[in-house]
PATOR-461529 format. One record per residue: residue in three letters; x, y, z of N, C-alpha, C in turn; residue number from 1. Coordinates in steps of 0.1 Angstrom, whole numbers, plus 5000, padded with zeros to 4 digits. Atoms other than C-alpha are relative to their C-alpha. Layout:
('ALA',(X,Y,Z),(X,Y,Z),(X,Y,Z),NUM)
...
//
This chain:
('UNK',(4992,5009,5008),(5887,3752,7103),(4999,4986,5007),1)
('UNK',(5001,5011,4995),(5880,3719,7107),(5009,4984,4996),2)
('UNK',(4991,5011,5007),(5903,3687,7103),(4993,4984,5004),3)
('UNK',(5008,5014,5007),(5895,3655,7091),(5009,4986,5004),4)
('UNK',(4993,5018,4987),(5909,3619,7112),(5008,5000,4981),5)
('UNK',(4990,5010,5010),(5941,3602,7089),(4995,4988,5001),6)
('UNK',(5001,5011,5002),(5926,3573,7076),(5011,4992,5008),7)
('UNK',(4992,5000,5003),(5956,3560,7064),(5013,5005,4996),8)
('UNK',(4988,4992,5005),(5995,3572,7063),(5005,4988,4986),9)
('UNK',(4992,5009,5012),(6010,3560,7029),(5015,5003,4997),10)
('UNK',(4980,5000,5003),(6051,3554,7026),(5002,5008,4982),11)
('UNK',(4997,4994,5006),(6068,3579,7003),(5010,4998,4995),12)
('UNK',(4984,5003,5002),(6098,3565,6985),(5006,5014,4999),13)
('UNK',(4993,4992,5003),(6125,3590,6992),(4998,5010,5010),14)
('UNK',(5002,4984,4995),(6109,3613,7018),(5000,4996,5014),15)
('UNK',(4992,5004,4982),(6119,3593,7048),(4986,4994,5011),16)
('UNK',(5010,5009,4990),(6083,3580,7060),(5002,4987,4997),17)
('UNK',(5001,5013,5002),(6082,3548,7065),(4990,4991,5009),18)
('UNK',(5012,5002,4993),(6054,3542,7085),(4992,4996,4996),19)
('UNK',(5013,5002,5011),(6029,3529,7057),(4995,4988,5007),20)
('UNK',(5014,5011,5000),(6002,3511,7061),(5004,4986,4987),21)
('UNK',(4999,5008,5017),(6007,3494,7024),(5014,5004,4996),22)
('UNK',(4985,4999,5006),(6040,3488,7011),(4996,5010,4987),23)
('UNK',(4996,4998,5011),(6049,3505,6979),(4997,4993,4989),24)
('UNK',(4998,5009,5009),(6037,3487,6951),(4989,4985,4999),25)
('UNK',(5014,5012,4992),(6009,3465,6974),(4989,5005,4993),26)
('UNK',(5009,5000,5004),(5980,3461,6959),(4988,4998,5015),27)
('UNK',(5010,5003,4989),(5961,3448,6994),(4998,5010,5007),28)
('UNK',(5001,4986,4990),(5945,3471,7017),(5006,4991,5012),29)
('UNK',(5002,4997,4989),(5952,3479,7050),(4996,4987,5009),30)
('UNK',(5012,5010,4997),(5943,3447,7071),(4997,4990,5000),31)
('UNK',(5003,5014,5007),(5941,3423,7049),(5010,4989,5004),32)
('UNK',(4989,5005,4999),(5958,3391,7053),(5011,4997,4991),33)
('UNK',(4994,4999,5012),(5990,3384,7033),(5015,5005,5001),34)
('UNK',(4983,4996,4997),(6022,3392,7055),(4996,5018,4996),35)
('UNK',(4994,4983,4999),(6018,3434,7057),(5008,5004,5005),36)
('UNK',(4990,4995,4992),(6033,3438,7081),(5019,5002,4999),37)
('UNK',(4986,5002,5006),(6065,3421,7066),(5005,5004,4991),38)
('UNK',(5000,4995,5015),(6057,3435,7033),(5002,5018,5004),39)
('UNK',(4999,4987,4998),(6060,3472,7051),(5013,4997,5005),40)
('UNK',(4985,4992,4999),(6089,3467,7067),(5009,4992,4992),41)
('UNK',(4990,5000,5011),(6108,3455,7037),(5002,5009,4994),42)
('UNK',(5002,4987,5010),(6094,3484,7019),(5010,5013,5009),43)
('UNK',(4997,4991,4991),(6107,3506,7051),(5018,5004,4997),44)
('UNK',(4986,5005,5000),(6145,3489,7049),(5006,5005,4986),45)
('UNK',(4994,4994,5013),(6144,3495,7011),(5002,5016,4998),46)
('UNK',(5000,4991,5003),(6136,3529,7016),(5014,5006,5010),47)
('UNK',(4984,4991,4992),(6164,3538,7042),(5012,4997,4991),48)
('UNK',(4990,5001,5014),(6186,3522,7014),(5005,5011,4993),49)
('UNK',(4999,4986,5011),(6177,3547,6988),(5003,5011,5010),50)
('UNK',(5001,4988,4993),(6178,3576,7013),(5020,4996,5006),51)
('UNK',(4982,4999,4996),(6216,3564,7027),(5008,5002,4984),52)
('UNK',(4991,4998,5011),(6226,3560,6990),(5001,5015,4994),53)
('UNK',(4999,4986,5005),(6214,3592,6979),(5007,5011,5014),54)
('UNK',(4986,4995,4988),(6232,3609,7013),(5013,5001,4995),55)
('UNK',(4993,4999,4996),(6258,3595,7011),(5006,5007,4979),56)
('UNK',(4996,4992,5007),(6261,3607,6972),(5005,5017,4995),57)
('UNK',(5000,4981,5001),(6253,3646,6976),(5008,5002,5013),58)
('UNK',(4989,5000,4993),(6279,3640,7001),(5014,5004,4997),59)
('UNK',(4989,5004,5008),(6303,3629,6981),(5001,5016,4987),60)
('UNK',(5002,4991,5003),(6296,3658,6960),(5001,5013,5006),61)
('UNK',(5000,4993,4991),(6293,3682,6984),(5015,5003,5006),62)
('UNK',(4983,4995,4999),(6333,3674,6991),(5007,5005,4991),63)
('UNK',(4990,5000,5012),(6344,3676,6958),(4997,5012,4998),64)
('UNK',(5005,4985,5007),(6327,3707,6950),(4990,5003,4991),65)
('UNK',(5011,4996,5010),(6296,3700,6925),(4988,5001,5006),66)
('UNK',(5010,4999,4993),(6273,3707,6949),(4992,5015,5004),67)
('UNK',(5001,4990,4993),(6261,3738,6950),(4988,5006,5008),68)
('UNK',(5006,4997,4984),(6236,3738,6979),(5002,4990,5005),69)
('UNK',(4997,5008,4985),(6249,3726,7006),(4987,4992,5011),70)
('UNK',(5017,4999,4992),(6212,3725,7023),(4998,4985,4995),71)
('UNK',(5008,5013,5005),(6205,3695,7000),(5008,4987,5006),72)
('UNK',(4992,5007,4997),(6233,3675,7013),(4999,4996,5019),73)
('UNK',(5006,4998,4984),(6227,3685,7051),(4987,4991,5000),74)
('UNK',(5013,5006,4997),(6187,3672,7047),(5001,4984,4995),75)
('UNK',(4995,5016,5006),(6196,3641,7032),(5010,4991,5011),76)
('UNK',(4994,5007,4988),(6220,3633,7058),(4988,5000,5011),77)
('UNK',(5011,5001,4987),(6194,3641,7089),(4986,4992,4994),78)
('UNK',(5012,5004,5002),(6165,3626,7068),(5003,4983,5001),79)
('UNK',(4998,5015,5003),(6185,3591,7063),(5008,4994,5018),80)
('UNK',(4994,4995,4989),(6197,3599,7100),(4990,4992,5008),81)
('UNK',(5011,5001,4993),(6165,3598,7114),(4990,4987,4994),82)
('UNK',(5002,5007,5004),(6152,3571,7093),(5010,4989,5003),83)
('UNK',(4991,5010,4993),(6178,3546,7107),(4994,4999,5011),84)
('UNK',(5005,4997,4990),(6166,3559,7141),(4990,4993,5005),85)
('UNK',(5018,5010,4998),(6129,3544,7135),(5002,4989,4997),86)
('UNK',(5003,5019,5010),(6137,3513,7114),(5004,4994,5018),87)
('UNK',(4988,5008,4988),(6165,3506,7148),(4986,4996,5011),88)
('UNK',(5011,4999,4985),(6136,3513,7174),(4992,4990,4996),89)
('UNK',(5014,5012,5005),(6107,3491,7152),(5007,4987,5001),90)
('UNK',(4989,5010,5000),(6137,3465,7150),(5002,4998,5018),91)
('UNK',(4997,5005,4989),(6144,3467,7187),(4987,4997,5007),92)
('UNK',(5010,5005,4991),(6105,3466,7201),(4995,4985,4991),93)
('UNK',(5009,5015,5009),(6100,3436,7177),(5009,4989,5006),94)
('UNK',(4992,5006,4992),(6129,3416,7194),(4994,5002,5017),95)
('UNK',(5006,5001,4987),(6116,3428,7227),(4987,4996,5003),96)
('UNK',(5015,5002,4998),(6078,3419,7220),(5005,4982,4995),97)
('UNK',(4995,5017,5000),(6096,3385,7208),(5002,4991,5015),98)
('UNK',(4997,5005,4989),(6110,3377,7238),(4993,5001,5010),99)
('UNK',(5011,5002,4986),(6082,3385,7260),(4990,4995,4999),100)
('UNK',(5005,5012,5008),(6064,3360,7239),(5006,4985,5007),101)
('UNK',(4993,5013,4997),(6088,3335,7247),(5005,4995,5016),102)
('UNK',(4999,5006,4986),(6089,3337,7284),(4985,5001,5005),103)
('UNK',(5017,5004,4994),(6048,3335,7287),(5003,4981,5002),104)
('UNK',(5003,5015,4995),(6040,3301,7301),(4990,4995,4992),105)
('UNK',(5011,5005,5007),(6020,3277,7282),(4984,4996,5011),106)
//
């Protein structure tokens, strides 16, 4: 069995990757110029959105009682969990690669 190199990873609204190459909705490849980088992690930020809203809904549910698997409520919490987790870290090496920018000497 042989496996084949990942090009490209592509962002999944709703399933907590957020790692894309191509925003959601981008027409540009991979590469190209045109702000990607910015354009992914807006796409990233929107997606932890949807993934806290929908949490914290089957949450909400989940107390009241219309919930009846619990499982869906649990994965949704640790998926919007863990997706905070990444955005915070890509958020903190981008302030730390800033700043080690700004003390190079000209």
């Amino acid at each position: 069995m042989s496996l084949s190199p990942i090009e490209s990873v592509q962002g999944v609204s709703g399933t907590g990757y957020v790692g894309s190459t191509k925003a959601p909705g981008s027409t540009k490849a991979p590469g190209s110029t045109g702000g990607g980088f910015g354009t992914a992690l807006t796409g990233a930020v929107d997606d932890l959105q949807s993934l806290q809203s929908t949490s914290k809904e089957l949450a909400v549910s989940a107390v009241t009682g219309n919930l009846d698997d619990i499982h869906k409520a649990t994965l949704a919490a640790t998926r919007a969990q863990v997706t905070f987790e990444l955005v915070a870290a890509v958020r903190n090496k981008g302030i730390d690669a800033f700043n080690e920018i700004m003390r190079m000497q000209a």
